[in-house]
C-alpha positions in Angstrom: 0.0 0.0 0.0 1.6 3.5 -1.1 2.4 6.4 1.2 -0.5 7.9 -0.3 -3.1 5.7 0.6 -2.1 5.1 4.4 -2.3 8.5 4.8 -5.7 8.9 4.1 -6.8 6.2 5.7 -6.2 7.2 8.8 -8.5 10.3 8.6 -12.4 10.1 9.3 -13.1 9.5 5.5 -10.8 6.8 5.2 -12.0 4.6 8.4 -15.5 5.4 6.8 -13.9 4.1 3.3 -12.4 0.9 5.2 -16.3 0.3 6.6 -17.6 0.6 3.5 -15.3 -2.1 2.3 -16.0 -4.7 5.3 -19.7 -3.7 4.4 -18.5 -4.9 0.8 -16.7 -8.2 1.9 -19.7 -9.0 4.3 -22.2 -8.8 1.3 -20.3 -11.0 -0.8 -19.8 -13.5 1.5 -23.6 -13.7 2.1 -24.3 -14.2 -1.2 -21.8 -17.0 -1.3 -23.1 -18.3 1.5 -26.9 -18.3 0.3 -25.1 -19.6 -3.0 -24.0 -22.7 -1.1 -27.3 -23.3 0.8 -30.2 -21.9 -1.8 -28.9 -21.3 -5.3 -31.7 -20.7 -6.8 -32.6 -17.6 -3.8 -28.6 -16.3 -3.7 -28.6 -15.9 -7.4 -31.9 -13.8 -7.6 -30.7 -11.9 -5.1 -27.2 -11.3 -6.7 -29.5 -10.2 -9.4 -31.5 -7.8 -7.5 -28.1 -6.4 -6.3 -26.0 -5.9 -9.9 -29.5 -4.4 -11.0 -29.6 -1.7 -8.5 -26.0 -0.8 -9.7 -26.7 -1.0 -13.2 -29.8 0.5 -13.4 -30.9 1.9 -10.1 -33.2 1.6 -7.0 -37.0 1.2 -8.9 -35.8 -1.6 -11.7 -33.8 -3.6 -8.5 -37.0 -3.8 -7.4 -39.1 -4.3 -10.0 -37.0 -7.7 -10.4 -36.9 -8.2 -7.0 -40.8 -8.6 -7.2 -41.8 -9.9 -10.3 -39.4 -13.0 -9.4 -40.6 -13.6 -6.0 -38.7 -12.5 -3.3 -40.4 -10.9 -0.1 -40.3 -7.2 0.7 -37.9 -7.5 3.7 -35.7 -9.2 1.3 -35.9 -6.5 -1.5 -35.6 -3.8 0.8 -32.5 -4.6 3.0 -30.6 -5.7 -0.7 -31.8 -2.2 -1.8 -30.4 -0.7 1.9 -27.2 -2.5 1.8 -26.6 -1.5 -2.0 -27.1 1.9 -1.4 -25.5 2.3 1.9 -22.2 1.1 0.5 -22.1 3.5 -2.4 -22.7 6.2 -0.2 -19.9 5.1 2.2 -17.2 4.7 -1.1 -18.5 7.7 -2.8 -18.5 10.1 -0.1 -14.7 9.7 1.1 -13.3 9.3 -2.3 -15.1 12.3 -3.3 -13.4 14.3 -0.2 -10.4 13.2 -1.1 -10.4 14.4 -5.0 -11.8 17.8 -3.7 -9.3 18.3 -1.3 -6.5 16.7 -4.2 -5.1 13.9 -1.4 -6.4 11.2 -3.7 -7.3 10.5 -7.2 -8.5 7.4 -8.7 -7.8 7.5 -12.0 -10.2 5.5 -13.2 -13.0 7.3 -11.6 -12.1 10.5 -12.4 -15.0 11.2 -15.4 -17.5 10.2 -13.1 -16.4 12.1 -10.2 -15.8 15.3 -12.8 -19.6 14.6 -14.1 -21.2 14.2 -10.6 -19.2 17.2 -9.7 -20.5 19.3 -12.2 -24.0 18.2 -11.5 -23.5 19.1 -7.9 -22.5 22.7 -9.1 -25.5 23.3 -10.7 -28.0 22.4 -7.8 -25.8 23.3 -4.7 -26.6 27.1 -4.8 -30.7 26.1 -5.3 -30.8 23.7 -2.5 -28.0 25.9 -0.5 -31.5 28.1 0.2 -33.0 25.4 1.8 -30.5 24.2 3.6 -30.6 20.6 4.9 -33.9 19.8 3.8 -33.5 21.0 0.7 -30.6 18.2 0.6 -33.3 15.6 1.9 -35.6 16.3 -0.7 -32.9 16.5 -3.4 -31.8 13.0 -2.3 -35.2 11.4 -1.7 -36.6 12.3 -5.3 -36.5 10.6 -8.4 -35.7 13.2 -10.5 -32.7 11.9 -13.1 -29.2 13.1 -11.9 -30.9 13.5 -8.2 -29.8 11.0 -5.0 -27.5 9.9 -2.7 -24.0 9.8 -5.0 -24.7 13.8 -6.0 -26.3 14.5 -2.9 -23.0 13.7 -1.3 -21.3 15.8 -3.4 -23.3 18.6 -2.6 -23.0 18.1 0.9 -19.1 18.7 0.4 -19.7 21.5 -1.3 -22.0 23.3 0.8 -19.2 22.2 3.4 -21.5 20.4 5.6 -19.6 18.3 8.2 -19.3 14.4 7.1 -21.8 13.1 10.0 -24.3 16.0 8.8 -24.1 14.8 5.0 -24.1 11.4 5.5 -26.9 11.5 8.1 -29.2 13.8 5.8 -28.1 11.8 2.4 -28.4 8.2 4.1 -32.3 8.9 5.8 -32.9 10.5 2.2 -32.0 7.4 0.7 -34.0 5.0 3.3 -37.5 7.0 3.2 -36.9 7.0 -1.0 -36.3 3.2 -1.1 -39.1 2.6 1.2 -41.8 4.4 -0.4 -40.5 3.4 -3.5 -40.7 -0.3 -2.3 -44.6 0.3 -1.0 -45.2 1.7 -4.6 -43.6 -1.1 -6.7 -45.0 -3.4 -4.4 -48.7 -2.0 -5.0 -47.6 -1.2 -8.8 -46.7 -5.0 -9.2 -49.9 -6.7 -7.9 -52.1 -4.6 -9.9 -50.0 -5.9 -13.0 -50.1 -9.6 -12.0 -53.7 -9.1 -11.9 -54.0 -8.8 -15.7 -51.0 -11.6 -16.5 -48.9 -13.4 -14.8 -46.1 -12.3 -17.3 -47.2 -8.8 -16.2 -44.7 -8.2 -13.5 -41.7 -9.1 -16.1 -42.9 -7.2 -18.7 -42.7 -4.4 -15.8 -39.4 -5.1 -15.3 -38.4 -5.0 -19.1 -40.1 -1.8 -19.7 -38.2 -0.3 -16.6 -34.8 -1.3 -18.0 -36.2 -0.2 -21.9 -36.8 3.3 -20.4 -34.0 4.2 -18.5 -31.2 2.3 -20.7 -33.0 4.6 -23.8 -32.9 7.6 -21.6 -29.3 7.2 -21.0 -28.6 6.5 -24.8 -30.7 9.7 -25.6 -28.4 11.9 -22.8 -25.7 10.7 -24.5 -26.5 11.8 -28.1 -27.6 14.8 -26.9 -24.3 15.7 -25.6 -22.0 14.4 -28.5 -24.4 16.3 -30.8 -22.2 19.6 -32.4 -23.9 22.5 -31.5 -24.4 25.4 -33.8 -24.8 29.2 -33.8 -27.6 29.1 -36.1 -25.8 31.8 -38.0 -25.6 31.4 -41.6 -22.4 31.4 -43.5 -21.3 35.0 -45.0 -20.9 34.3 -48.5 
């Protein structure tokens, strides 16, 4: 391990890095575990979890649902998920603002969620820590707990104040988002049985186009609009 690294480890981000990790570990070897004992349920729920990464919170769920599992279940993957990007993003974050650390690797996304953060810190700076809840708890695209981090460091909150506002953001959203689905899928199993996975495909149809479509917007040249002087 470099200089660099042992360094920052030893601050209050770092031992809040190093939980996330044993967080991290612990997950993994539950789902080995549950591998071992109930392959059919570990996989499923390694599914649920690479979903919520992938393609968020409400799709995670959706599979979560449409395949079976019980809300407990769906919920605490969902928690745990979430919880541990939280604990990686915010440190490394703090330690790419304060230029102690860079990942290389990571450095577009941190530069993109960094930008976003920009934009909405002054709005929500009005509001103060509510405004941060509400930013973090809604659905809006580019809003929740990664950018509402940032934002926290930004609006140089202390790290128990963001990560206190960002994670009970994060619970309420995934709970009432996990009543919703919940209600959302019964009333779809009602009409077919194939009802919930055809949910689920939609879900992923939607927000994989949406992020295709941000994408092409951006890479498209923009113009004056000025016509050429001949």
């Amino acid at each position: 391990m470099s200089s660099s690294w042992k360094s920052v480890l030893r601050t209050s981000e770092g031992l809040v890095l190093l939980a996330a990790l044993c967080l991290s570990l612990a997950v993994l070897a539950a789902l080995a575990v549950a591998a071992v004992w109930s392959p059919g349920y570990g996989q499923l729920l390694a599914a649920v979890i690479a979903t919520n990464l992938v393609f968020g919170r409400v799709t995670a769920m959706s599979l979560g649902y449409a395949t079976g599992l019980d809300d407990l279940t769906v919920v605490l993957a969902n928690l745990l998920v979430e919880t541990i990007l939280v604990l990686i993003f915010y440190p490394l974050f703090v330690f790419s603002w304060r230029g102690l650390l860079e990942v290389k690797t990571l450095r577009p996304y941190l530069h993109k969620v960094k930008e976003t953060a920009e934009r909405h810190h002054g709005t929500i700076r009005r509001y103060g820590l509510i405004g941060l809840f509400i930013f973090v708890w809604s659905p809006i695209w580019m809003t929740g707990p990664v950018v509402g981090c940032a934002i926290g460091v930004l609006l140089g909150l202390s790290m128990r104040v963001t990560l206190g506002v960002v994670l009970a953001g994060t619970y309420v959203a995934i709970l009432a988002w996990a009543l919703a689905m919940r209600q959302l899928h019964d009333q779809v199993a009602g009409f077919s049985p194939f009802g919930p996975l055809g949910l689920f495909a939609a879900l992923v149809v939607i927000i994989a186009g949406g992020y295709l479509l941000r994408r092409l917007v951006r890479r498209r040249p923009r113009t004056s609009g000025c016509k050429p002087v001949d």
